[in-house]
C-alpha positions in Angstrom: -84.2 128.5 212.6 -81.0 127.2 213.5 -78.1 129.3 211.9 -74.4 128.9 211.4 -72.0 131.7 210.4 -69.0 130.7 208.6 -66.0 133.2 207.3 -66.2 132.7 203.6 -62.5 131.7 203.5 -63.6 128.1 204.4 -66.6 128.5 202.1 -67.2 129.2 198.8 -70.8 129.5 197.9 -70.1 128.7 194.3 -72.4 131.1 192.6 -70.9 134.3 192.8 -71.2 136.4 189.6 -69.4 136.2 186.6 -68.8 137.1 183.2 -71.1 135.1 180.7 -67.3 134.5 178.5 -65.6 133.2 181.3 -66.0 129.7 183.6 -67.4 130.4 187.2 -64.4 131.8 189.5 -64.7 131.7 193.0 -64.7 134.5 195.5 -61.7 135.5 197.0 -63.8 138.0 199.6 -62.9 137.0 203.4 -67.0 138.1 204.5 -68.8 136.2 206.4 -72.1 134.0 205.0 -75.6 133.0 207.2 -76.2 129.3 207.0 -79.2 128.2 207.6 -79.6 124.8 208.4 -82.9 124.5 209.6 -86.2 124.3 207.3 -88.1 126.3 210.0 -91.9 127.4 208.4 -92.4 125.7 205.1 -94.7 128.6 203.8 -92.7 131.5 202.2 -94.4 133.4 200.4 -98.1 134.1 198.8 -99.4 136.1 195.8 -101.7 136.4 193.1 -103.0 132.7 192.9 -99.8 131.2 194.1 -98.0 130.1 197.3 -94.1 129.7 197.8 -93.1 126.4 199.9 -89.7 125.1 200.8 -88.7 121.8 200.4 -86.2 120.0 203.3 -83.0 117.8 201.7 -83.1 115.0 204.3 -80.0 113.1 205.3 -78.0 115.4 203.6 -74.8 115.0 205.3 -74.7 111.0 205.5 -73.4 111.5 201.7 -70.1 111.2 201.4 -67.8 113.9 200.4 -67.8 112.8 196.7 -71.5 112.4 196.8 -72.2 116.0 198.1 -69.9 117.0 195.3 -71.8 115.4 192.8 -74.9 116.8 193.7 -73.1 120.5 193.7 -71.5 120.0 190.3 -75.1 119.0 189.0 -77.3 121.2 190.7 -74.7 124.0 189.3 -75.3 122.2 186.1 -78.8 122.6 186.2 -78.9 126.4 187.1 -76.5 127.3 184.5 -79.2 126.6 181.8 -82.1 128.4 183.8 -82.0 131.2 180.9 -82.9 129.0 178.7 -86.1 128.0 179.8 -87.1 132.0 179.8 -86.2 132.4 176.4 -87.6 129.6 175.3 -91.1 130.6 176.7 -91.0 133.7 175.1 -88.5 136.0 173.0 -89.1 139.4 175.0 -88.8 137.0 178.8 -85.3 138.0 179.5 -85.5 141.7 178.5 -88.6 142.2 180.7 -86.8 140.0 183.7 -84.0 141.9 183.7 -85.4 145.2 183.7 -87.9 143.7 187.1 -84.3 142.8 188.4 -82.8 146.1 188.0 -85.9 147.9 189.1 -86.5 145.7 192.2 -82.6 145.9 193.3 -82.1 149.6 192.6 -85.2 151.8 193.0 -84.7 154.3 195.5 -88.6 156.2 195.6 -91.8 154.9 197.1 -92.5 151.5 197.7 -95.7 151.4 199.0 -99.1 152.3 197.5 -101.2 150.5 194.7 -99.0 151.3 192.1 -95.4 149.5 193.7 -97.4 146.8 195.1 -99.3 145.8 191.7 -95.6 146.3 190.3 -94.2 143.7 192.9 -97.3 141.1 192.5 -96.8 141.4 188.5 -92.8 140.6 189.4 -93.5 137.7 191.6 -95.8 136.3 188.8 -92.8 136.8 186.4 -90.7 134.8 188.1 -92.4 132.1 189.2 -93.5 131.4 185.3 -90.3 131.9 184.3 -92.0 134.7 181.9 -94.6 137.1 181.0 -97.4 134.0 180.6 -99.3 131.9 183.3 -97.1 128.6 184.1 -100.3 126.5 183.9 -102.6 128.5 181.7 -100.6 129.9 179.1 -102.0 133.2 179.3 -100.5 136.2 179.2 -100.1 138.9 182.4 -101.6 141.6 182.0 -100.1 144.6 184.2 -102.4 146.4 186.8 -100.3 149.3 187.0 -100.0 151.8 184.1 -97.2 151.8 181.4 -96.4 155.6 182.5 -95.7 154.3 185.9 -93.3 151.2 185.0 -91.7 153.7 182.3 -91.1 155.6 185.6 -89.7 152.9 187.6 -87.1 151.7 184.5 -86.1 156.1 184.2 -85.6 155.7 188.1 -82.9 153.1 187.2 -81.4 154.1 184.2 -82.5 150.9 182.3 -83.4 150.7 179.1 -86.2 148.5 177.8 -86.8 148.1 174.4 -89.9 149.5 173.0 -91.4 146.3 171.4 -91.0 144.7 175.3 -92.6 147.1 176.7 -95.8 146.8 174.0 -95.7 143.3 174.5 -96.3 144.0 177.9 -99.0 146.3 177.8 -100.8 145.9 174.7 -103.2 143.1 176.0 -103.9 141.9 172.4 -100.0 140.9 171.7 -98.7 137.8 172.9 -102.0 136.6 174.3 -101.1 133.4 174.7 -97.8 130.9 174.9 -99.3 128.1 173.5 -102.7 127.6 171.6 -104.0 124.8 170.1 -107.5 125.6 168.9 -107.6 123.8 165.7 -109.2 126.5 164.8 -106.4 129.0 164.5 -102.2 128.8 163.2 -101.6 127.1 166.4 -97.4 128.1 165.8 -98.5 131.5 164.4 -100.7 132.4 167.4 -98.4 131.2 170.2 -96.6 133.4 171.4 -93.5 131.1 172.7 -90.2 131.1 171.5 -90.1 127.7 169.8 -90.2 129.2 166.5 -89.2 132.5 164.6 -91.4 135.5 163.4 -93.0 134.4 160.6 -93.4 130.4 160.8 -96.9 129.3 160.1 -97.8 125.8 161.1 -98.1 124.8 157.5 -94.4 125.4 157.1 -93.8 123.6 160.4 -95.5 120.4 159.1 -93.9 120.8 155.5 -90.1 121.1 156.4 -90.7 117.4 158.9 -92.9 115.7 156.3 -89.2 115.8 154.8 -87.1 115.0 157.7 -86.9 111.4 158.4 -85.0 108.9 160.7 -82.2 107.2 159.8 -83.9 104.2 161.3 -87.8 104.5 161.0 -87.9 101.6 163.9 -85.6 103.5 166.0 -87.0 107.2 165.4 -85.7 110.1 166.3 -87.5 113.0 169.0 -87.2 115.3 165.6 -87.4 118.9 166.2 -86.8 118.0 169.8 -83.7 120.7 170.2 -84.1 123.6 168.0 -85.7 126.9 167.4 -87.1 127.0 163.7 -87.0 130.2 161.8 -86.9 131.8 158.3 -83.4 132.7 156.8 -83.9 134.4 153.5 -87.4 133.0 152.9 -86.3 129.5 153.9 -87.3 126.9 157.2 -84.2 126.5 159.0 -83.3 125.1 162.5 -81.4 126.8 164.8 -79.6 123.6 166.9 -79.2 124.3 170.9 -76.0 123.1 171.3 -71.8 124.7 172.3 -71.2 127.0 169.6 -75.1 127.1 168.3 -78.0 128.9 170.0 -78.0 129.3 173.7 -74.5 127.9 173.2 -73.0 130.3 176.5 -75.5 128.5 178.7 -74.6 125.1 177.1 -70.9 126.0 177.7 -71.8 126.3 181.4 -73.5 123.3 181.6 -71.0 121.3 180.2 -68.4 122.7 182.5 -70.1 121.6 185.5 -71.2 118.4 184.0 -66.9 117.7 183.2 -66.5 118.6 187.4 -69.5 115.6 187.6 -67.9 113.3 186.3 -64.4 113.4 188.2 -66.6 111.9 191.4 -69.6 110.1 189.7 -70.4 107.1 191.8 -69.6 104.3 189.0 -68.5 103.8 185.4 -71.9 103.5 184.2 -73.2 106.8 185.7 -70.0 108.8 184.4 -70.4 107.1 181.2 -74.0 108.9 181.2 -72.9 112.0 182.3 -70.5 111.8 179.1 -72.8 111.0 176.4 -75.5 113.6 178.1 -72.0 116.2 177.4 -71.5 114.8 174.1 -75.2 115.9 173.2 -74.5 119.3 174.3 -71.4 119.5 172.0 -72.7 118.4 169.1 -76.7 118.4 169.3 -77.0 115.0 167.6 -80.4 113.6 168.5 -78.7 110.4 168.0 -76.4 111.2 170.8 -79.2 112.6 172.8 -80.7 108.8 172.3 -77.9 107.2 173.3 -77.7 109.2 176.2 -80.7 108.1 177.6 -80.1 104.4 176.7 -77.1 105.2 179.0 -78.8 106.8 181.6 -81.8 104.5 181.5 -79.6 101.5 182.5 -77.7 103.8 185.1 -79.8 102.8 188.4 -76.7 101.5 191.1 -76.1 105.1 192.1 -77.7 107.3 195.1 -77.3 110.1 193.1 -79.4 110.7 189.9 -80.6 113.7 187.9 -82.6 114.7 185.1 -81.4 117.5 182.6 -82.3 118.3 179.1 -84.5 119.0 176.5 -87.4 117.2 177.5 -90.7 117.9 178.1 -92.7 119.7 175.0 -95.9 120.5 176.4 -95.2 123.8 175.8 -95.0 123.5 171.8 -98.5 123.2 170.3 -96.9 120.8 168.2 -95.9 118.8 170.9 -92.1 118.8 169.1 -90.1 121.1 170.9 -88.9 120.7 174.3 -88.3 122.9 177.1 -85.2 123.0 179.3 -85.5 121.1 183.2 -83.3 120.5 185.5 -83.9 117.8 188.6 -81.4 116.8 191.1 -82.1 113.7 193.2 -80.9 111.7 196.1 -82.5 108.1 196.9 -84.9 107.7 199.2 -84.3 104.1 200.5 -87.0 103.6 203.0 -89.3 104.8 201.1 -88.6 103.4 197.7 -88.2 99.9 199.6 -92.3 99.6 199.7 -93.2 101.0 196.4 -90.4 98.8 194.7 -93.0 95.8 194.4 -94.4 98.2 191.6 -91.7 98.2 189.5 -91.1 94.2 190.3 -94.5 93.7 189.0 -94.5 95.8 185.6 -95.0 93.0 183.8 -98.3 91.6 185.8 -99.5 94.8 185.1 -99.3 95.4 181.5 -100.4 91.4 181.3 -103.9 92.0 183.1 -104.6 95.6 181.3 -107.9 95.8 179.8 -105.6 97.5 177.0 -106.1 94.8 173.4 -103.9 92.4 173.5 -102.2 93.6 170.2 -101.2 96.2 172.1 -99.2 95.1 175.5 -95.6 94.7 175.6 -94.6 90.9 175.5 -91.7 91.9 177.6 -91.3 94.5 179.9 -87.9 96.1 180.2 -85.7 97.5 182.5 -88.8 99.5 184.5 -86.9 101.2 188.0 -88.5 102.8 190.7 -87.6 105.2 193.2 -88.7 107.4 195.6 -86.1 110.7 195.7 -85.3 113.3 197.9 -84.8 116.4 195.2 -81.9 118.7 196.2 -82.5 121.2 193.3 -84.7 122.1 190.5 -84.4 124.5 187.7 -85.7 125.3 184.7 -89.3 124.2 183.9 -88.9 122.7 187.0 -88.8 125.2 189.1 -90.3 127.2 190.9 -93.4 125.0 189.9 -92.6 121.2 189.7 -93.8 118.0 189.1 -94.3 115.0 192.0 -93.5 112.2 189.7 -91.5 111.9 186.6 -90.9 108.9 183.9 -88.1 109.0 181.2 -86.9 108.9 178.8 -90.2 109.7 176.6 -88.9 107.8 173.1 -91.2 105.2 173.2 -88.5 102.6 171.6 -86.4 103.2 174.0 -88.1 102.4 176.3 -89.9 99.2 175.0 -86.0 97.9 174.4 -84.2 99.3 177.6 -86.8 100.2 179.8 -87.3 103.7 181.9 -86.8 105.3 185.6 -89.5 106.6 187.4 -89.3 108.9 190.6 -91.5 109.6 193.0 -90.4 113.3 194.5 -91.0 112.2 198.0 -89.9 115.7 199.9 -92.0 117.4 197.4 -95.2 115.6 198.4 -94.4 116.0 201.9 -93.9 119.4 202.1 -97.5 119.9 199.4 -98.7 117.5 202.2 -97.4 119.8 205.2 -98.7 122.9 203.7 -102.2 121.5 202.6 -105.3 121.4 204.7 -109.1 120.3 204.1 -110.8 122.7 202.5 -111.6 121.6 199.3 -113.0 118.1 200.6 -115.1 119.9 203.4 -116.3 122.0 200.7 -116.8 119.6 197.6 -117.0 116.2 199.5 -120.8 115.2 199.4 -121.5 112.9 202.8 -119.8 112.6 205.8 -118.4 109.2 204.7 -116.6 111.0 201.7 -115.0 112.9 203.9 -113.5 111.3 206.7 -112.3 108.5 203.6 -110.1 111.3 202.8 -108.9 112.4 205.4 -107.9 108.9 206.0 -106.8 107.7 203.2 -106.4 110.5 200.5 -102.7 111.1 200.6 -102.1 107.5 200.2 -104.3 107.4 197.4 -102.6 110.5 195.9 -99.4 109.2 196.4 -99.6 106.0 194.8 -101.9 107.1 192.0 -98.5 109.0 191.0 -96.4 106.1 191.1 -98.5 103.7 189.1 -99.1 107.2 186.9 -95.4 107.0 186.6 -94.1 103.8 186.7 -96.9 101.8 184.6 -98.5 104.0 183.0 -96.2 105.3 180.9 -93.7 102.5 180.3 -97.1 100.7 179.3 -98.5 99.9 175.6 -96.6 99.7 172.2 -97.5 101.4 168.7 -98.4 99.6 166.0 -95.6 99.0 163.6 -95.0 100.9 160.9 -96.4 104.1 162.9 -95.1 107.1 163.6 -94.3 109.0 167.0 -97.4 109.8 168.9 -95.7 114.0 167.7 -96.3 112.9 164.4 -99.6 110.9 164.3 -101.9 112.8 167.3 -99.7 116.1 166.9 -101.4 118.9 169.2 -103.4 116.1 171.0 -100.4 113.9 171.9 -99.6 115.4 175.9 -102.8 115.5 176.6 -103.8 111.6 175.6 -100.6 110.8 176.6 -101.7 112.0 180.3 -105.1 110.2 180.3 -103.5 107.1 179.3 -101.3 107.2 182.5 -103.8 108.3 184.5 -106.2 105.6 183.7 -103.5 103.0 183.9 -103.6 104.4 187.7 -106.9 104.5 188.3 -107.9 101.1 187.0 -105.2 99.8 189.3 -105.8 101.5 192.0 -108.9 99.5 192.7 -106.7 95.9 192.5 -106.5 93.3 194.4 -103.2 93.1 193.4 -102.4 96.3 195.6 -103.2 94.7 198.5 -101.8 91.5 198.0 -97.9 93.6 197.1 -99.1 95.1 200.8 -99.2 98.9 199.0 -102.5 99.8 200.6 -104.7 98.0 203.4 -107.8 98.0 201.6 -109.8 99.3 198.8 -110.8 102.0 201.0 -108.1 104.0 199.5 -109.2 103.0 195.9 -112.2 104.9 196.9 -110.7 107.9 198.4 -108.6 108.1 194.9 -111.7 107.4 193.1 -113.7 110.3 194.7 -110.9 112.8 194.5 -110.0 112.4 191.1 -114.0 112.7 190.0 -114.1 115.8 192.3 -111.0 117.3 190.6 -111.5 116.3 186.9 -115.4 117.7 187.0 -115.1 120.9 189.4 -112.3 121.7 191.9 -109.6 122.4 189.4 -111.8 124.8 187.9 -110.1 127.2 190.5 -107.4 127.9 188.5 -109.1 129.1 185.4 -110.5 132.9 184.3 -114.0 132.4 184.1 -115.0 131.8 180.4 -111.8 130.8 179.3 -111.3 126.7 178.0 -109.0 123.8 179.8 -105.9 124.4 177.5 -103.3 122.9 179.1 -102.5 119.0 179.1 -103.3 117.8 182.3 -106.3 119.5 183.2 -108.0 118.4 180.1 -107.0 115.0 180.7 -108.1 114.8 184.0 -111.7 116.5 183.0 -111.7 114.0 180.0 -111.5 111.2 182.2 -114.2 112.4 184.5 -116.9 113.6 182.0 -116.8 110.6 180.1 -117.0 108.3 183.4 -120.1 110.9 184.1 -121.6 110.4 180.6 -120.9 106.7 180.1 -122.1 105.5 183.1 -125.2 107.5 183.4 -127.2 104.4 182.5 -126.3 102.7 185.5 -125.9 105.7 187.7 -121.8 105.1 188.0 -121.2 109.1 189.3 -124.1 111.1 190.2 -124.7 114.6 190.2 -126.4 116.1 193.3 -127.4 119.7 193.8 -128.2 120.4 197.5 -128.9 123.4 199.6 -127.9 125.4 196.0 -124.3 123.9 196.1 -123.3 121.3 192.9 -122.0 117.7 194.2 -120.8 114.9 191.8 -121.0 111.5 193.5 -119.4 108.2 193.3 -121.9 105.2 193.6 -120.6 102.4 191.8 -116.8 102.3 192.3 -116.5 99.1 190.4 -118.8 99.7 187.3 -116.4 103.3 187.7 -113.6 100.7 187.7 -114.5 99.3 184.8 -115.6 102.6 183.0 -111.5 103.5 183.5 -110.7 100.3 181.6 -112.5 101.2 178.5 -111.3 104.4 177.8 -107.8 103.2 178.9 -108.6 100.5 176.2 -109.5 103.3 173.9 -107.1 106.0 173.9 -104.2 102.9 173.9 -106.1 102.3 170.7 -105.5 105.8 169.6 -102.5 106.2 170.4 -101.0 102.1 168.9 -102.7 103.2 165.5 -102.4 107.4 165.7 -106.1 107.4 165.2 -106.3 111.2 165.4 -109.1 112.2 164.2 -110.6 109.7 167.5 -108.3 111.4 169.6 -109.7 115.2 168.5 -112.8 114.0 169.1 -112.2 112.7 172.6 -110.2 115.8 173.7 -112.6 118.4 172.2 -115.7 116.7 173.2 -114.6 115.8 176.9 -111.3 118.0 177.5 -112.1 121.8 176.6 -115.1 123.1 177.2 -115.9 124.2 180.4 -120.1 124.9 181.7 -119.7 128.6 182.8 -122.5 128.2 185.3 -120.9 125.3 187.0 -117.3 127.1 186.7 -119.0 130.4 188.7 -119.9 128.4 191.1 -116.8 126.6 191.7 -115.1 130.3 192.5 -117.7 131.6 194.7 -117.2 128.9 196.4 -113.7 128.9 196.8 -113.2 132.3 197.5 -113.7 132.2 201.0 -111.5 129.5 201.6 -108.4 131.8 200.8 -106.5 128.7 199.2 -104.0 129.2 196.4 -105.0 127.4 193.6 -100.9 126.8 192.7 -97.7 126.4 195.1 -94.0 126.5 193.7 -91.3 126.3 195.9 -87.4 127.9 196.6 -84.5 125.9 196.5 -82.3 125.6 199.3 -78.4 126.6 198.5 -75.9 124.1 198.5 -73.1 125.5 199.9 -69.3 124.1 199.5 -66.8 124.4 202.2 -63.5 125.1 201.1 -59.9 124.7 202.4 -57.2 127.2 201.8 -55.8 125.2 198.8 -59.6 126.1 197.4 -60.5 122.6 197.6 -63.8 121.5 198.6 -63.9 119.3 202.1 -67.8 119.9 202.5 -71.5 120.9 201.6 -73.9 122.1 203.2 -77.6 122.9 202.9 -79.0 126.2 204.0 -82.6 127.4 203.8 -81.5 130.9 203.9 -83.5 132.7 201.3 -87.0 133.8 200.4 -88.1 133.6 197.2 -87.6 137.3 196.1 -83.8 136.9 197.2 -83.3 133.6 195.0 -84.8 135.1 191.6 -82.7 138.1 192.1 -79.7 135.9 193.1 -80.1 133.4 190.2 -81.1 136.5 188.0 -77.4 137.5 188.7 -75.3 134.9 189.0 -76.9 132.6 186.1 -77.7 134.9 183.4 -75.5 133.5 180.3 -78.0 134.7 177.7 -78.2 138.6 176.2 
């Protein structure tokens, strides 16, 4: 890897430590600093069932000087509210992290033998969760090393970890899980996730909102969307995330890089944006946090864009609450030029959807598509991301001003880079399967996602007069939510149209998609379950929905076969169109569901296609796995933006280096971005 050295008195790498009271101050030290501005291998690290890639910034320095700024000031933006996200997953997440920091920076005895190595595997899973729970599963760690020994290691240190932690952490029948949603159960008093306070049963939950209501039913609010909920002297209350509230030290950093944003966004409407998303954070108005995406909806002239916020709330059972995520993003332009034809065409699409005609958008708004280079990621974006993202989620807004969906192109590429073909060789029935994908799978992948993205979610309407999909399909929503986009994809996929915009060269690729999304959905995401435990988490139930219902719908006409051979379980593709049309129904279906919040049809569909998993089948996908040695998740570092500064302190560069493993960026972030006791 090519590296530069440059004395630190023309570079400031902007994320030096600080006190949590004060803003960031830059370091005065005259030492010098590795730059490393060459990607070099893409795989950093592996562990457990994960592996650490790097993602390479492209093009980085065409920017102009204002534009890297921007990008700094954001990305810093972005990190500043990492703590968040850990707290938010769980209350004990930033006790426990900060005791693995201490004990990882300062130990001094052995660190070899079972017992440091089960220590530093149990760390890395930390980390890349952002807490004690799976980032996919939901289920808690459980140490392999012995409480004695990690009492030991924190003694060693001199840091003290409070006795409830360290139960949590040891006592498997404690925090079992951050998020459950067997209807079964109290699905807020059984999740273990720090959405809500000790003591908050769901029935209290759904009393206090059956009370809160929009100003403007047509226009409704994300309710619950920013606050923790908790008992104060017997009654609900909300605890607002906001300057001044909870997690308000974080927030004060945010906004403080978010003001240095706006002195070089790239136009008035894009600094308008960055305002209103600051005037949230001040005041945690869910009105202001709607305008701000109105705002930042209709903010697409700029190269620069980013996502941060409350957003996503798949990790609520309730679907309410939303986790904290951070995406920084540069434009693509070559490759955004082909796939814009998608975004051109929203409205062909939602027209010729096999979706009820009650239930398509007469006009399609404001729909923009781009394919990004992402320059950092924080928060439940990182270390695991997404590939594709489409906001904002209020459905009003965006059936009146439309949405942005990305494509993260470097983020593909690099999966892409690292990937290889065992799982087809190994699950792919015939020949012909096989060489389709290696032909045409990562096209197929690729724009799967961007109709995912792009259509699929900006498509359908609800019927008036109901409520928020939160409201009417509660625990259910994420998941339908998911299939609906997916099937949007899939019953495109397989379009003439596609051909005719130019997007692929024949319906060869329909098929490759076709076969690896039946592969997937029925047994080769398996992988990343325990034995005997159900799909809980949103998007591999949807994508198992999908496929068992295909499987058990179209058994009449022999759509998707299933095919045991030489002992070793195949499911089979053998009518792509009658699959085709198979995806149109139950696109049809759960649009249905979700127009008219039909939820007891969407329990039904979830529970009876989604969750359970055949044990026998499940064995068999691990055995035959395991040999492969592939990790069933990757996550990736970040690279470190690093301003160049003059002697007046002021910034005349920034530059990318690839200069740290993933190890040395949790302990870095874990000490310069920890705003939260």
């Amino acid at each position: 890897m090519k590296q530069i050295y440059l004395p630190i008195s023309l570079l400031v790498i902007g994320m030096t430590t600080f006190s949590c009271s004060q803003k960031q101050a830059d370091s005065d030290t005259t030492e010098e600093m590795n730059i490393v501005s060459e990607i070099g291998d893409i795989k950093v690290d592996r562990f457990a069932d994960v592996q650490i890639l790097r993602y390479e910034i492209k093009d980085f320095d065409k920017l102009t000087l204002n534009q890297k700024k921007l990008v700094y000031y954001l990305s810093q933006a972005g990190l500043s509210g990492r703590d968040i996200n850990w707290d938010q997953n769980n209350q004990y997440n930033l006790q426990i992290r900060k005791a693995i920091e201490s004990i990882y920076e300062n130990y001094k005895g052995n660190r070899t033998g079972d017992d440091w190595n089960n220590f530093e595997v149990f760390a890395k899973q930390v980390w890349f969760s952002n807490g004690i729970h799976h980032h996919y599963g939901m289920d808690k760690f459980i140490p392999t090393f012995s409480k004695e020994y990690f009492q030991s290691l924190l003694n060693e240190v001199g840091y003290k970890l409070s006795d409830n932690a360290i139960e949590v952490l040891f006592n498997p029948e404690l925090a079992k899980s951050r998020k459950i949603k067997d209807p079964k159960q109290d699905i807020i008093a059984a999740s273990a996730n720090g959405f809500y306070g000790d003591g908050v049963t769901q029935k209290m939950v759904e009393e206090f909102y059956a009370t809160v209501k929009s100003p403007d039913p047509k226009r409704p609010l994300e309710i619950g969307l920013n606050s923790t909920l908790v008992l104060k002297d017997g009654k609900v209350v909300e605890e607002t995330w906001k300057s001044g509230g909870k997690y308000g030290k974080a927030i004060d950093q945010i906004i403080y890089w978010l003001e240095k944003a706006t002195t070089v966004a790239e136009n008035a409407e894009q600094k308008a944006a960055i305002e209103s998303l600051i005037h949230y954070y001040k005041t945690g108005d869910l009105k202001a946090w709607d305008d701000y995406n109105i705002l930042w909806a209709q903010s697409t002239k700029g190269d620069i864009d980013w996502i941060n916020g409350f957003i996503e709330v798949y990790g609520d059972a309730l679907g309410m609450r939303a986790n904290y995520e951070s995406i920084i993003q540069i434009t693509d332009f070559e490759a955004s030029k082909q796939m814009k034809a998608l975004a051109e065409n929203a409205q062909w699409f939602e027209d010729n959807s096999s979706i009820m005609d009650e239930h398509k958008k007469k006009k399609v708004k404001g729909v923009s598509y781009k394919v990004v280079q992402v320059a950092s990621e924080s928060g439940d974006a990182s270390p695991s991301t997404p590939i594709g993202v489409n906001l904002p989620n209020n459905n009003w807004i965006r059936e009146e001003y439309g949405s942005k969906s990305v494509s993260l192109g470097n983020i593909i590429e690099a999966y892409n880079k690292a990937g290889g073909k065992g799982l087809v060789d190994e699950f792919g029935f015939s020949q012909e399967e096989k060489d389709r994908a290696e032909k045409h799978a990562y096209l197929g992948g690729k724009l799967h996602t961007a109709l995912h993205e792009v259509i699929g979610h900006a498509s359908g309407i609800i019927n008036p007069g109901v409520g928020q999909p939160a409201e009417t399909l509660k625990q259910y929503a994420s998941t339908l939510e998911e299939a609906r986009a997916d099937l949007v994809g899939l019953y495109y996929i397989y379009d003439q149209k596609l051909i005719d915009l130019g997007l692929i060269p024949s319906f060869e690729v329909s098929k490759a998609e076709y076969d690896a999304y039946i592969r997937n959905g029925m047994m080769t995401q398996l992988q990343r379950l325990e034995l005997g435990k159900q799909l809980t988490e949103e998007h591999m139930q949807n994508r198992q929905l999908v496929a068992s219902w295909a499987l058990e719908k179209g058994k009449k006409d022999n759509v998707i076969e299933k095919v045991v051979k030489d002992g070793k379980t195949y499911f089979v593709v053998n009518d792509y169109l009658k699959l085709r049309d198979l995806f149109g129904q139950l696109l049809k279906e759960i649009q249905r569901i979700k127009s008219e919040g039909d939820f007891k049809a969407g329990q039904a569909l979830v529970d009876n296609y989604g969750v359970k998993v055949d044990r026998a089948l499940h064995q068999e996908v691990l055995n035959r796995v395991k040999p492969l040695n592939i990790a069933p998740y990757s996550g990736f570092v970040n690279p470190t933006l690093v301003p160049i500064k003059d002697k007046n302190g002021e910034i005349i560069d920034v530059r990318v280096s690839y200069d740290m493993n993933f190890v040395e960026q949790m302990l870095y972030y874990g000490k310069n971005y920890s705003f939260i006791d």
